[in-house]
TIFIPA-383340 format. One record per residue (C-alpha): x, y, z. Coordinates in pm, whole numbers, plus 50000, padded with zeros to 5 digits. Each point is the difference from the previous one (the first is absolute). Example, Ala and Ser with C-alpha at 12.3 -4.5 7.8 and 13.67 -1.06 7.14 Angstrom:
! TIFIPA-383340
512304955050780;501375034449934;
! end
This chain:
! TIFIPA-383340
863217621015735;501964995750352;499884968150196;498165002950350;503144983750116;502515032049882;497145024850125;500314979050353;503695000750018;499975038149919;497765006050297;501904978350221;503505015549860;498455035350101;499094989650333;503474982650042;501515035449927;498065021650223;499964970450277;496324993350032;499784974250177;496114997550152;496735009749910;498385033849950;503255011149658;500315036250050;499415003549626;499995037350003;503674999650095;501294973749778;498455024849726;501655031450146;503444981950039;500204992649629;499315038449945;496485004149886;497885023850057;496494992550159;497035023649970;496744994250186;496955020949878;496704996249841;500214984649686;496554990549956;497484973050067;501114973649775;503585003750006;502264985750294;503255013549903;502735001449716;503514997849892;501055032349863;503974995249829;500815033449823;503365021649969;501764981250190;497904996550359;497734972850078;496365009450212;497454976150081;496595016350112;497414981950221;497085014550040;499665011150376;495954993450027;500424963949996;500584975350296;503734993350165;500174961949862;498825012549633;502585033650007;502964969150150;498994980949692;499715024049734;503365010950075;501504962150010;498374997849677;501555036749859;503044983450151;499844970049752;499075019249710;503395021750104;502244966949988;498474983549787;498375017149705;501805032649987;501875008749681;503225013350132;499765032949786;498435029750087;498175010549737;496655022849908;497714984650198;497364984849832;496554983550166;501354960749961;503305012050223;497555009450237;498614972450229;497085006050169;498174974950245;496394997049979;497454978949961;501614982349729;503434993350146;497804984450326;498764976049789;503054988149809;499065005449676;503335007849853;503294979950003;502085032750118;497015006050300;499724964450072;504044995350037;499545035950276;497634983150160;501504972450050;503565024950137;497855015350201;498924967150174;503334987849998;501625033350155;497215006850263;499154960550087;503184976249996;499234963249995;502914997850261;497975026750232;496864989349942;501184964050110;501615013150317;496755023650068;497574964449913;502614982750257;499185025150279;496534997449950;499434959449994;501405008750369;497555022450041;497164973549954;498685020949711;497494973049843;498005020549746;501125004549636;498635040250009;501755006150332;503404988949899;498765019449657;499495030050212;502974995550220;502564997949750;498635031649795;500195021950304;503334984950083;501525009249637;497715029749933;498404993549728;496144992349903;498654968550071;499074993849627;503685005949935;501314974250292;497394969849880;501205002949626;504005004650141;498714959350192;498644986649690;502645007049762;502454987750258;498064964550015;497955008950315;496514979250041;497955029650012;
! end
C-alpha cells in the first residue's frame, strides 16, 4: 500500500521537474517527456483508457469519445499506474498488467485504482495551486460554494465531481 503522502510528493517532484508552476498541468507532456506513447481511439463505452507496458514501450490509450476533463484524468491516472504499479519487466502481457479505467476505477474500489486516483488528483490539482487559484477568487467576491466549485474546475480542467472530492480530501468545508 503507498502513503497519500509519497503519492503527493511524487506529483509535486514531477511538477518540480518539468517547472509547473500554475494551474491547468499540461499532463499530456509530462507523459510524452518520460517517453510514452499515447493513443487516443475508441475503446469502448465502459472503458476510459489503459496502461499498456509490453516489449519494452509503454502506451496508454484514452478513449477519444469521452469529455476533455475525463481524457486529462484518465491519463493522470495511466500516469500513476506507470510510476507506481508497473513491474519494471517487460514481459507477455497478461490482462492484470493491463489497467483499464472504468467504472470501477471511478469509484475506488481497488487499492491500486484508488492510489491513481488519488495521482491523478494530486498531478492535475496541487493543494499549492488550488490555494493560490481559492486566493484569487476570495478577491473576486465569489460567495457561493458551487461557483468557486465551478471556478476552480474550469481553471484546472478537470470535472467538477473531480475538483469537490480533490477539496474534501484536502480538509475543505464542502
Amino acid at each position: 500500500m503507498i502513503k497519500i503522502k509519497k503519492i503527493e510528493e511524487k506529483a509535486d517532484e514531477l511538477l518540480k521537474q518539468f517547472n509547473i508552476e500554475r494551474a491547468h498541468v499540461n499532463v499530456e507532456k509530462i507523459i510524452k517527456d518520460l517517453g510514452i506513447h499515447i493513443e487516443y481511439g475508441e475503446i469502448g463505452d465502459t472503458v476510459s483508457g489503459f496502461l499498456l507496458s509490453k516489449d519494452g514501450k509503454d502506451t496508454i490509450a484514452v478513449n477519444h469519445s469521452q469529455s476533455e476533463e475525463r481524457q486529462r484524468f484518465t491519463l493522470a491516472h495511466e500516469l500513476g499506474h506507470f510510476l507506481f504499479h508497473r513491474k519494471g519487466q517487460y514481459d507477455d502481457i497478461f490482462i492484470s498488467n493491463i489497467h483499464f479505467r472504468n467504472e470501477k476505477s471511478s469509484t475506488g474500489e481497488h487499492r491500486k485504482e484508488r492510489e491513481a486516483n488519488s495521482f491523478a488528483a494530486a498531478i492535475l490539482m496541487p493543494e499549492q495551486f488550488i490555494e493560490n487559484e481559492i486566493e484569487k477568487i476570495e478577491l473576486n467576491n465569489i460567495q457561493s460554494v458551487e461557483a468557486i466549485v465551478k471556478s476552480l474546475a474550469k481553471t484546472f480542467k478537470v470535472s467538477e465531481v473531480a475538483m469537490t472530492y480533490r477539496l474534501v480530501n484536502l480538509g475543505y468545508n464542502i
